[in-house]
PQR file of N, CA, C, O and H, with PARSE charges and radii, in Angstrom:
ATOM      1  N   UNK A   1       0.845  -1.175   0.000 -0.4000 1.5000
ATOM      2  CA  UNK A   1       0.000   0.000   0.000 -0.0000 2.0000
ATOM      3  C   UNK A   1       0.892   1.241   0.000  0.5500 1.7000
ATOM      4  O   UNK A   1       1.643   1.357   0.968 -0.5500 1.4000
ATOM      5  N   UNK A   2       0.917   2.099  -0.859 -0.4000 1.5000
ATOM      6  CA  UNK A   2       1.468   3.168  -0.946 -0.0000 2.0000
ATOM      7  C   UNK A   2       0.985   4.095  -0.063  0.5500 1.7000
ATOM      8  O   UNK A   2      -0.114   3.945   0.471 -0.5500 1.4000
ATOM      9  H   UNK A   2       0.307   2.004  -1.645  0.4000 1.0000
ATOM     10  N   UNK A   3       1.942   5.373   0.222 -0.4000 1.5000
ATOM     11  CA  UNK A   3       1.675   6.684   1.025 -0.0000 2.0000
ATOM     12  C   UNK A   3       0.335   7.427   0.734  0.5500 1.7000
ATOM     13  O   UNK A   3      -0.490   7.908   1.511 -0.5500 1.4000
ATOM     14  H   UNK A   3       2.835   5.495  -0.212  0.4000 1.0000
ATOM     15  N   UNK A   4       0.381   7.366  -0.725 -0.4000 1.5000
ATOM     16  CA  UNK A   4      -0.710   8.378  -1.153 -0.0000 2.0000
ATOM     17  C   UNK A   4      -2.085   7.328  -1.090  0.5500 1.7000
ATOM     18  O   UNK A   4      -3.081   7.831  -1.609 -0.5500 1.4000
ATOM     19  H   UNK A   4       1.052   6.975  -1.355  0.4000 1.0000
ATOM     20  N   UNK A   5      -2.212   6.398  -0.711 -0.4000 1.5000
ATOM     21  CA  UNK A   5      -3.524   5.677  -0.827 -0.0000 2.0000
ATOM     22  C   UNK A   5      -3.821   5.537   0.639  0.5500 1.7000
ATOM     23  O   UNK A   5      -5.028   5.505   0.877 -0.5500 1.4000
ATOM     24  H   UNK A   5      -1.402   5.989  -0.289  0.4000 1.0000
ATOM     25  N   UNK A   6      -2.962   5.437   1.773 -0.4000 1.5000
ATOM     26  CA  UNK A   6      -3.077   5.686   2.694 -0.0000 2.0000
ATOM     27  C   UNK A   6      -3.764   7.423   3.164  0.5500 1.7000
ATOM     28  O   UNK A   6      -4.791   7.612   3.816 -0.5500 1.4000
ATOM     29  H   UNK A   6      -1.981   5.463   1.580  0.4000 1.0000
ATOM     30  N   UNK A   7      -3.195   8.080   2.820 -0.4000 1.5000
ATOM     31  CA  UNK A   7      -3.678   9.390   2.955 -0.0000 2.0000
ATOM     32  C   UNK A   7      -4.868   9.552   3.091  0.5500 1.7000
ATOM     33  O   UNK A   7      -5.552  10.080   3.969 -0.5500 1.4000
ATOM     34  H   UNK A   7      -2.361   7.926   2.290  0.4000 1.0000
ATOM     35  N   UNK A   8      -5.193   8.808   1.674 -0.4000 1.5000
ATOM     36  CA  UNK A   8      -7.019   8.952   1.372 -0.0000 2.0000
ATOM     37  C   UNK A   8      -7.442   8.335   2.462  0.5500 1.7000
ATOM     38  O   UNK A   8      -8.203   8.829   3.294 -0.5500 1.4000
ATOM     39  H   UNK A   8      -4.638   8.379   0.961  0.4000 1.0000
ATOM     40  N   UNK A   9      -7.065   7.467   2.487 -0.4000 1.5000
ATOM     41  CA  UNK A   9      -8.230   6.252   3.818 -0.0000 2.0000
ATOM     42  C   UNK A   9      -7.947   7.050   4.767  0.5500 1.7000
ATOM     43  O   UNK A   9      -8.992   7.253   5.384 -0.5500 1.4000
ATOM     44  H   UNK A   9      -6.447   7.066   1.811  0.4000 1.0000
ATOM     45  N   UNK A  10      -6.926   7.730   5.313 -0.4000 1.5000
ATOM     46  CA  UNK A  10      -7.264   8.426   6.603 -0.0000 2.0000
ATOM     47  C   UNK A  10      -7.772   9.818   6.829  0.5500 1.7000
ATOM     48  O   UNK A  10      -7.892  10.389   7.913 -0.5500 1.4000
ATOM     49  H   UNK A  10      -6.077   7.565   4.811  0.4000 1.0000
ATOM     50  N   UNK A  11      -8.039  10.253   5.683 -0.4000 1.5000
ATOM     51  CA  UNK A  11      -8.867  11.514   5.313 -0.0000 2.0000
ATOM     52  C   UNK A  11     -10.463  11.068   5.231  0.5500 1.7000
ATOM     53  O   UNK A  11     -11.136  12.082   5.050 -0.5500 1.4000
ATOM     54  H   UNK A  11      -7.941   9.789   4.802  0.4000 1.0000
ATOM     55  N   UNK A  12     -11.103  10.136   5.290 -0.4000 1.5000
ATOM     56  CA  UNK A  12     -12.099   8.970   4.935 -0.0000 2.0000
ATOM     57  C   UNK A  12     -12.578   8.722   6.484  0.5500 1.7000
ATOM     58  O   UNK A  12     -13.680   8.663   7.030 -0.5500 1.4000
ATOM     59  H   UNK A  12     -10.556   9.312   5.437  0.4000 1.0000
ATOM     60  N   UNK A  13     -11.198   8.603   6.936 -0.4000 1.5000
ATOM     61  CA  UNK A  13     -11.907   7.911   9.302 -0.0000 2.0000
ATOM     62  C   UNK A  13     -11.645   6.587   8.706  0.5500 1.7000
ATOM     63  O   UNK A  13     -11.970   5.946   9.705 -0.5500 1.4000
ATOM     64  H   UNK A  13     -10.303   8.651   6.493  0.4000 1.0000
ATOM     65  N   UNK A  14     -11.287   5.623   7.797 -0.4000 1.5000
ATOM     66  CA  UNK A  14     -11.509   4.203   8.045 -0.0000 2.0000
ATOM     67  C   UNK A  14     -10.185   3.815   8.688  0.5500 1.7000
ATOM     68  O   UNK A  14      -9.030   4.077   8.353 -0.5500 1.4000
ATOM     69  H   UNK A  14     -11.022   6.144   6.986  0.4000 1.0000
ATOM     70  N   UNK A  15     -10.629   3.183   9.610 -0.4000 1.5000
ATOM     71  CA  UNK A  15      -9.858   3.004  10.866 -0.0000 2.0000
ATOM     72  C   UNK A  15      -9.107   1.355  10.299  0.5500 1.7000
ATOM     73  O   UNK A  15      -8.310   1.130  11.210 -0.5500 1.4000
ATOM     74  H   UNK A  15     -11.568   2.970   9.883  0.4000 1.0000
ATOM     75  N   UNK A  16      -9.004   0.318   9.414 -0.4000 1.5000
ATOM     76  CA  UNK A  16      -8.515  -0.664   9.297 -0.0000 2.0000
ATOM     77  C   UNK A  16      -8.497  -1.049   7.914  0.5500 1.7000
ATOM     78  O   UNK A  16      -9.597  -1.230   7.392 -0.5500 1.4000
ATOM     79  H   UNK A  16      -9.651   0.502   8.674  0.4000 1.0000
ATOM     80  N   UNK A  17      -7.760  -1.162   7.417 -0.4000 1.5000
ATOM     81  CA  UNK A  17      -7.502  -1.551   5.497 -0.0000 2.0000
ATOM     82  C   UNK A  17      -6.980  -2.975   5.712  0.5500 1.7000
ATOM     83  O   UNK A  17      -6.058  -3.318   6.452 -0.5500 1.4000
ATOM     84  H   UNK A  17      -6.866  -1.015   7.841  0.4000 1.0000
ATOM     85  N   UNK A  18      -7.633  -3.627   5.041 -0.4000 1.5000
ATOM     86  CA  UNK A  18      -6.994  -4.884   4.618 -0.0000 2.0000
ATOM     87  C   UNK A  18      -6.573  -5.004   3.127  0.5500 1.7000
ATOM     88  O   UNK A  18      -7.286  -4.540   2.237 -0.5500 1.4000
ATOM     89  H   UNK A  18      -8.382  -3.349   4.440  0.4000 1.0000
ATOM     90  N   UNK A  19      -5.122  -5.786   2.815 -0.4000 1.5000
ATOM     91  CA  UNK A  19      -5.124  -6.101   1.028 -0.0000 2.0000
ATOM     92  C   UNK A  19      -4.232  -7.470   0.959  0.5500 1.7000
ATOM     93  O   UNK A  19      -4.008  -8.163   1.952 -0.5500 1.4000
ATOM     94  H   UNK A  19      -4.542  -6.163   3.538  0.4000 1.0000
ATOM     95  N   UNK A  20      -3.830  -7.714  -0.156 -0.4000 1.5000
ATOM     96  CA  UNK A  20      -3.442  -8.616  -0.270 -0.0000 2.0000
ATOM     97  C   UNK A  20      -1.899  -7.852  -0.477  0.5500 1.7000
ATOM     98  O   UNK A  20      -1.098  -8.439   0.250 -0.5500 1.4000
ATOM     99  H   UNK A  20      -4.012  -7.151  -0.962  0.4000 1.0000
ATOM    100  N   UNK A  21      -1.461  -7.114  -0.979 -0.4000 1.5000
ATOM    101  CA  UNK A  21      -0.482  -5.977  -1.098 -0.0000 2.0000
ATOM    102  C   UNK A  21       0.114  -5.566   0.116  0.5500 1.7000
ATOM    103  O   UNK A  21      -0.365  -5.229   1.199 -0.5500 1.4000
ATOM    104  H   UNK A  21      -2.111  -6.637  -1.571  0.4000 1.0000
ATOM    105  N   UNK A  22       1.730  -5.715  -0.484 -0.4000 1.5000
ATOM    106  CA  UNK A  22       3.009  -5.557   0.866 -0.0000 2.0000
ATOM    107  C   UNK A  22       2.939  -4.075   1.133  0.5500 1.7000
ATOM    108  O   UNK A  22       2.654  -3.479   0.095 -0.5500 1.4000
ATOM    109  H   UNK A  22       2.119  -5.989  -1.364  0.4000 1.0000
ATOM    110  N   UNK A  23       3.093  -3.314   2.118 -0.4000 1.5000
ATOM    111  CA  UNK A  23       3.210  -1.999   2.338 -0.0000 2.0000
ATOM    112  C   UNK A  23       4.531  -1.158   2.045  0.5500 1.7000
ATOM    113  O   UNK A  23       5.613  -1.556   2.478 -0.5500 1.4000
ATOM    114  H   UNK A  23       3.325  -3.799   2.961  0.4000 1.0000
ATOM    115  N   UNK A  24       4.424  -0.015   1.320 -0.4000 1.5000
ATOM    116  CA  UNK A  24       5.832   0.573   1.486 -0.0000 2.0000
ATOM    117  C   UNK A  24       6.299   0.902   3.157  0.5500 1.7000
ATOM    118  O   UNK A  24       5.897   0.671   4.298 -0.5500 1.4000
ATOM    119  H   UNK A  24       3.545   0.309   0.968  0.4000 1.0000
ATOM    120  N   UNK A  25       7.141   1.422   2.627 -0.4000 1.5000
ATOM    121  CA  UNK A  25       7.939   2.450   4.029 -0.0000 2.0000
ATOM    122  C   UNK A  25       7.021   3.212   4.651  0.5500 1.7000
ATOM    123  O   UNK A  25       6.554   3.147   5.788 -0.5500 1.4000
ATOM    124  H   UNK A  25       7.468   1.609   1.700  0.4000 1.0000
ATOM    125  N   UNK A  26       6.725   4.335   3.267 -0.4000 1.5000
ATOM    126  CA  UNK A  26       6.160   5.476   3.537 -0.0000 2.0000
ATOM    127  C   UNK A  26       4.523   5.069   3.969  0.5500 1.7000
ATOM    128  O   UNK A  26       4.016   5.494   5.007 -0.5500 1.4000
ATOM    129  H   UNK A  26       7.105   4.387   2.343  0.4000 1.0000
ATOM    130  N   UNK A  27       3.835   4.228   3.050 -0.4000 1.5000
ATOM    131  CA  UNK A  27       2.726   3.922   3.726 -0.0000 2.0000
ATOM    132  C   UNK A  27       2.806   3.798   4.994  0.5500 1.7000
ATOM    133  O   UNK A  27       2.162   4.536   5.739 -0.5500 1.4000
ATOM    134  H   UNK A  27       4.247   3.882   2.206  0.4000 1.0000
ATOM    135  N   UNK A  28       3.834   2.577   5.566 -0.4000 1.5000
ATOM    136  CA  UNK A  28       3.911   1.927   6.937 -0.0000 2.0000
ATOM    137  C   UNK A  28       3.563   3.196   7.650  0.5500 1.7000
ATOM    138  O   UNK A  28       2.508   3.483   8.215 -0.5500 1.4000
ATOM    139  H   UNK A  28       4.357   1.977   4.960  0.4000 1.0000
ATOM    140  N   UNK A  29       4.808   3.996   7.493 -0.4000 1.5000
ATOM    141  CA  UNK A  29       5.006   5.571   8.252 -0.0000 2.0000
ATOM    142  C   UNK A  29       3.137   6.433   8.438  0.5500 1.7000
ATOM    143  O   UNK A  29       2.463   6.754   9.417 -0.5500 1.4000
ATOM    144  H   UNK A  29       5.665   3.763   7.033  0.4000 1.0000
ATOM    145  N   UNK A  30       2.988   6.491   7.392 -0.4000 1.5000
ATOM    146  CA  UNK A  30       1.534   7.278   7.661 -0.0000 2.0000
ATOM    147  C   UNK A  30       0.385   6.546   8.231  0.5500 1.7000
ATOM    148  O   UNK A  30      -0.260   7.017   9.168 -0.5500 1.4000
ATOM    149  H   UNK A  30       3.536   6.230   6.597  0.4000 1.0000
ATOM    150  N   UNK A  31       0.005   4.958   7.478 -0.4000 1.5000
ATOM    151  CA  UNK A  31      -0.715   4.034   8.672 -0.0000 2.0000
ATOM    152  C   UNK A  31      -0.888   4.264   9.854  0.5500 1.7000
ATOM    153  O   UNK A  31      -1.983   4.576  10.321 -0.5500 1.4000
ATOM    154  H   UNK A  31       0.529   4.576   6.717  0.4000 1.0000
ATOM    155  N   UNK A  32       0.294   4.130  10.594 -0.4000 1.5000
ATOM    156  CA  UNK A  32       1.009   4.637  12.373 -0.0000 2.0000
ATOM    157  C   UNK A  32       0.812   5.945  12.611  0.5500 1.7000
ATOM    158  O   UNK A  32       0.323   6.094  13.731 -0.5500 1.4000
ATOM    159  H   UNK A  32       1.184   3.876  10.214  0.4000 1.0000
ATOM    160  N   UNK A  33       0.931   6.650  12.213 -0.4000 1.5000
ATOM    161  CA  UNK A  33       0.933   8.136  12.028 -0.0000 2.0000
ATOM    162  C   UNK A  33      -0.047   8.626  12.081  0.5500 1.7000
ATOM    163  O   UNK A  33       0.056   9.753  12.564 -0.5500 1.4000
ATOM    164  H   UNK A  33       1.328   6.529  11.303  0.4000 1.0000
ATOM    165  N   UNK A  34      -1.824   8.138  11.606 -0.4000 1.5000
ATOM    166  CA  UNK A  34      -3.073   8.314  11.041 -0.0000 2.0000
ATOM    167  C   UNK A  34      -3.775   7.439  11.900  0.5500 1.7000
ATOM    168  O   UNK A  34      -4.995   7.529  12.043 -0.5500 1.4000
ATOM    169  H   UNK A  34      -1.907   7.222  11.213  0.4000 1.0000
ATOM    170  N   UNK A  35      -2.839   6.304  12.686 -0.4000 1.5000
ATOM    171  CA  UNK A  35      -3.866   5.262  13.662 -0.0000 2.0000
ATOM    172  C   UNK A  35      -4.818   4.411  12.937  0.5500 1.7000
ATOM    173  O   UNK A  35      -6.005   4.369  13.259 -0.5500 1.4000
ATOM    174  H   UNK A  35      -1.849   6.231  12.570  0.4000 1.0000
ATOM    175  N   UNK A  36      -4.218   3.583  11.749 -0.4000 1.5000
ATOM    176  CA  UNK A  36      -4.711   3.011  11.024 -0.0000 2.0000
ATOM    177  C   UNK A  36      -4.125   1.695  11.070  0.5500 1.7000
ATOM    178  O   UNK A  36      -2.904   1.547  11.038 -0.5500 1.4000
ATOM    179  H   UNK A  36      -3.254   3.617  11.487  0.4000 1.0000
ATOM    180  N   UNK A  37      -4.927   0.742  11.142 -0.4000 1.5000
ATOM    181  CA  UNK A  37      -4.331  -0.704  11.369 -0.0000 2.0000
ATOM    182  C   UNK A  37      -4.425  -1.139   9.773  0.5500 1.7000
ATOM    183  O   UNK A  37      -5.418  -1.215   9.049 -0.5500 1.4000
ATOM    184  H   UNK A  37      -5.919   0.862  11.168  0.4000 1.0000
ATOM    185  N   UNK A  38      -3.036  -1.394   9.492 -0.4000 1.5000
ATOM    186  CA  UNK A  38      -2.781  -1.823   8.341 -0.0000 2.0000
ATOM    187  C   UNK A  38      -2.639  -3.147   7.914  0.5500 1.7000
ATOM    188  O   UNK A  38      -1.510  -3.449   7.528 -0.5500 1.4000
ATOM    189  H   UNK A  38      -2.229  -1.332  10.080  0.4000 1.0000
ATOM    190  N   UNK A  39      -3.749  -4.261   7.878 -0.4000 1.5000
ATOM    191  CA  UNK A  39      -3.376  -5.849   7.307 -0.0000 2.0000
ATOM    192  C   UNK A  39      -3.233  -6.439   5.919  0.5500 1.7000
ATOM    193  O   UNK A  39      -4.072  -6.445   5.018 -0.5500 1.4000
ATOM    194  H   UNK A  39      -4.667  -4.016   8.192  0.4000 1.0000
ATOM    195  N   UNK A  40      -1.669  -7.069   5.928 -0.4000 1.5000
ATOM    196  CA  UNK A  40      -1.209  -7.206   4.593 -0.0000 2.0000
ATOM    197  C   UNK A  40      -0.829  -8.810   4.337  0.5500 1.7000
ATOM    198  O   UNK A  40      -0.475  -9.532   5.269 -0.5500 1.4000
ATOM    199  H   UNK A  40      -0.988  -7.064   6.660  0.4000 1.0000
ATOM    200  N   UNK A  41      -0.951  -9.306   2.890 -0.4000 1.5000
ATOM    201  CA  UNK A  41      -0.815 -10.075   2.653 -0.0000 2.0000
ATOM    202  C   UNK A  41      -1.218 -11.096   2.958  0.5500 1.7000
ATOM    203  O   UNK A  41      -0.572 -11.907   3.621 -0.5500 1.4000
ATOM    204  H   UNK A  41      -1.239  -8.720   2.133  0.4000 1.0000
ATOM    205  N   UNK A  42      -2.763 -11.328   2.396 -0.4000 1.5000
ATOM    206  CA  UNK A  42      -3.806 -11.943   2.892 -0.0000 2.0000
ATOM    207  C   UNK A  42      -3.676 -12.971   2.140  0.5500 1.7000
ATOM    208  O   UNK A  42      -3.841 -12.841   0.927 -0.5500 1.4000
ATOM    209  H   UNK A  42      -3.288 -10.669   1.857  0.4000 1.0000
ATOM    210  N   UNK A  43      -3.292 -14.449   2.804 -0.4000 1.5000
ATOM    211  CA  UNK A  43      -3.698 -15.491   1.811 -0.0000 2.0000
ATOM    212  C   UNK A  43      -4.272 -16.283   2.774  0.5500 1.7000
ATOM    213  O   UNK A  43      -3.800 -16.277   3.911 -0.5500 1.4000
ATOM    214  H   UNK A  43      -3.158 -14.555   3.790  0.4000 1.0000
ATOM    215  N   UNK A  44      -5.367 -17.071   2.448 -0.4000 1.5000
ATOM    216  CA  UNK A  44      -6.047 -17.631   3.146 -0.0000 2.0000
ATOM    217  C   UNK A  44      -6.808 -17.462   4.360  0.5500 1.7000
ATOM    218  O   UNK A  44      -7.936 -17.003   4.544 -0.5500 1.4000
ATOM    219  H   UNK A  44      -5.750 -17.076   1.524  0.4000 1.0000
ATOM    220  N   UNK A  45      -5.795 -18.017   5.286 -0.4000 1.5000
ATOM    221  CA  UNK A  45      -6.419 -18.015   6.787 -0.0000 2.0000
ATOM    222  C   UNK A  45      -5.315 -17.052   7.318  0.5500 1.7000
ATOM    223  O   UNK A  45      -5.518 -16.622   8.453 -0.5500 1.4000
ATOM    224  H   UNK A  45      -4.879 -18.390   5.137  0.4000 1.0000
ATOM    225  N   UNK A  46      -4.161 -16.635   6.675 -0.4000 1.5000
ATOM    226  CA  UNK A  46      -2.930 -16.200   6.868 -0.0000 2.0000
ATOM    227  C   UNK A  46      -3.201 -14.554   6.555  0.5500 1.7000
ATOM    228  O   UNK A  46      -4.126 -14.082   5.893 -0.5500 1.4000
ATOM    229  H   UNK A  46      -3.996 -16.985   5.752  0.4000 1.0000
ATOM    230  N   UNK A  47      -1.979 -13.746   7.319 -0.4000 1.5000
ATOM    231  CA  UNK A  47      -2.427 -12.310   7.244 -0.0000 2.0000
ATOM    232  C   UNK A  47      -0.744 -11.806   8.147  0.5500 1.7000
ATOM    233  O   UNK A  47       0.120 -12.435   8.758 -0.5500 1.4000
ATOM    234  H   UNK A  47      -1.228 -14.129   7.857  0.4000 1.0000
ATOM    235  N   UNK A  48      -0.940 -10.511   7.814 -0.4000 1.5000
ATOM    236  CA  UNK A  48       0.348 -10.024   8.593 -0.0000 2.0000
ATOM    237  C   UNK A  48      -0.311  -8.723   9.342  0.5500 1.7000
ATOM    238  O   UNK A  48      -1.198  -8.005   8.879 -0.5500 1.4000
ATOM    239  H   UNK A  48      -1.642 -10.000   7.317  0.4000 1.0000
ATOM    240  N   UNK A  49       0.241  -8.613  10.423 -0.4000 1.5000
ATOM    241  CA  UNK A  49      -0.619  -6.919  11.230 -0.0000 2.0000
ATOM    242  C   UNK A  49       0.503  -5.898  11.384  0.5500 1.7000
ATOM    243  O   UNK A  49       1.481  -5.953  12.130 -0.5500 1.4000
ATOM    244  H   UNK A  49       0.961  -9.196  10.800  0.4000 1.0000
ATOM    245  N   UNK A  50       0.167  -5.010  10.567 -0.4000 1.5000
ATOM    246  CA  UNK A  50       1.793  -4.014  10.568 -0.0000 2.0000
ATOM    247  C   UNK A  50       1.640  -2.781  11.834  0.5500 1.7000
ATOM    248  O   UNK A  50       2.560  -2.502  12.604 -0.5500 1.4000
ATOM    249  H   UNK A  50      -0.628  -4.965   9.961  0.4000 1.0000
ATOM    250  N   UNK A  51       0.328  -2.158  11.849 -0.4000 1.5000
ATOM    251  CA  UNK A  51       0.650  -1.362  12.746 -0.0000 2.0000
ATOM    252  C   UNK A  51      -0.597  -1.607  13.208  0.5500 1.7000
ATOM    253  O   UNK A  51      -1.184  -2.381  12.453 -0.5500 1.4000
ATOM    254  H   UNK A  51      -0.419  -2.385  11.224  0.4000 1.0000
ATOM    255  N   UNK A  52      -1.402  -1.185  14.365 -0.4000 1.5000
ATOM    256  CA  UNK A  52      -1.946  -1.189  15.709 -0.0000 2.0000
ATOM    257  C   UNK A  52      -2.747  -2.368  15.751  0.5500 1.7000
ATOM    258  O   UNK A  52      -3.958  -2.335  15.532 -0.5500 1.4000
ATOM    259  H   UNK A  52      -0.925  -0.556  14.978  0.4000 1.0000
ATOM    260  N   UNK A  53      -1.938  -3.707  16.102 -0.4000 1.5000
ATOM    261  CA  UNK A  53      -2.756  -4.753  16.222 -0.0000 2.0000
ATOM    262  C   UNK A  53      -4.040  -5.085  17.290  0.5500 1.7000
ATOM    263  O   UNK A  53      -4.929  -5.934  17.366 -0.5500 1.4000
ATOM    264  H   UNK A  53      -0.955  -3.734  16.280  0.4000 1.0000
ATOM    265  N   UNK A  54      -3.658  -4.067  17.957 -0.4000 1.5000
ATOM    266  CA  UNK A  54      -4.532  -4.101  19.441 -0.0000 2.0000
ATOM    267  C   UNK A  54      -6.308  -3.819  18.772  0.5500 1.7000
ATOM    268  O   UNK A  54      -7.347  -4.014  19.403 -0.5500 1.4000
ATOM    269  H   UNK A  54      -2.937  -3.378  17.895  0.4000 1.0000
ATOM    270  N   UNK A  55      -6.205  -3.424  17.643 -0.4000 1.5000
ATOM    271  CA  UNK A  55      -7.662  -3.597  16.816 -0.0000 2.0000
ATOM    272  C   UNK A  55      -8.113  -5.438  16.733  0.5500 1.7000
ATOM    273  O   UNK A  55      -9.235  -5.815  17.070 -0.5500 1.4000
ATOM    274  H   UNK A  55      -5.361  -3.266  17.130  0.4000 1.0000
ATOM    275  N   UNK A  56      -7.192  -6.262  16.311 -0.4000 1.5000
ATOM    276  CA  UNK A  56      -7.409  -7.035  15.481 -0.0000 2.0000
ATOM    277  C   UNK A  56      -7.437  -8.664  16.866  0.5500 1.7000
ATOM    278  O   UNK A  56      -6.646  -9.242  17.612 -0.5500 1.4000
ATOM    279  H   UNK A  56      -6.280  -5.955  16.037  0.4000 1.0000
ATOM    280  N   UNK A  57      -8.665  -8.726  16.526 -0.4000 1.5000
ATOM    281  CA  UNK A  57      -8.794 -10.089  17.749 -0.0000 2.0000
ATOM    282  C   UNK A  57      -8.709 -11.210  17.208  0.5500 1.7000
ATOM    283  O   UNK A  57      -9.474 -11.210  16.243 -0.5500 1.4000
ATOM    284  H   UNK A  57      -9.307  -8.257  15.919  0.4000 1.0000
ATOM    285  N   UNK A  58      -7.951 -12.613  17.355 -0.4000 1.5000
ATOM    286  CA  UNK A  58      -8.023 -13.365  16.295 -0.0000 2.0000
ATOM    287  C   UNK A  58      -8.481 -14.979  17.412  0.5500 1.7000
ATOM    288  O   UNK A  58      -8.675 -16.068  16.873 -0.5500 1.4000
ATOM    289  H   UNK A  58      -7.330 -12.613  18.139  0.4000 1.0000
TER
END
């Protein structure tokens, strides 16, 4: 997920993005930054939690 697509979603309030797509840097950076829980690389039952996992109950 890029910086600038992040932006939008946190100009938006959506508080959690999921994709199947690795995050840049700069995304990572604004995600955290914006308080956006960012989940990447969704295959299956499988998932990665980059920034505020304390959203995500599994």
């Amino acid at each position: 997920m890029p910086a600038d697509v992040l932006i939008k979603i946190a100009r938006v309030g959506i508080p959690i993005i999921a994709s199947n797509a690795a995050p840049t840097l700069s995304g990572y950076t604004v995600a955290d930054e914006a308080n956006i829980t960012m989940v990447g690389f969704i295959r299956g039952d499988k998932f990665n939690v980059y920034t505020h996992p304390e959203r995500i109950i599994v």
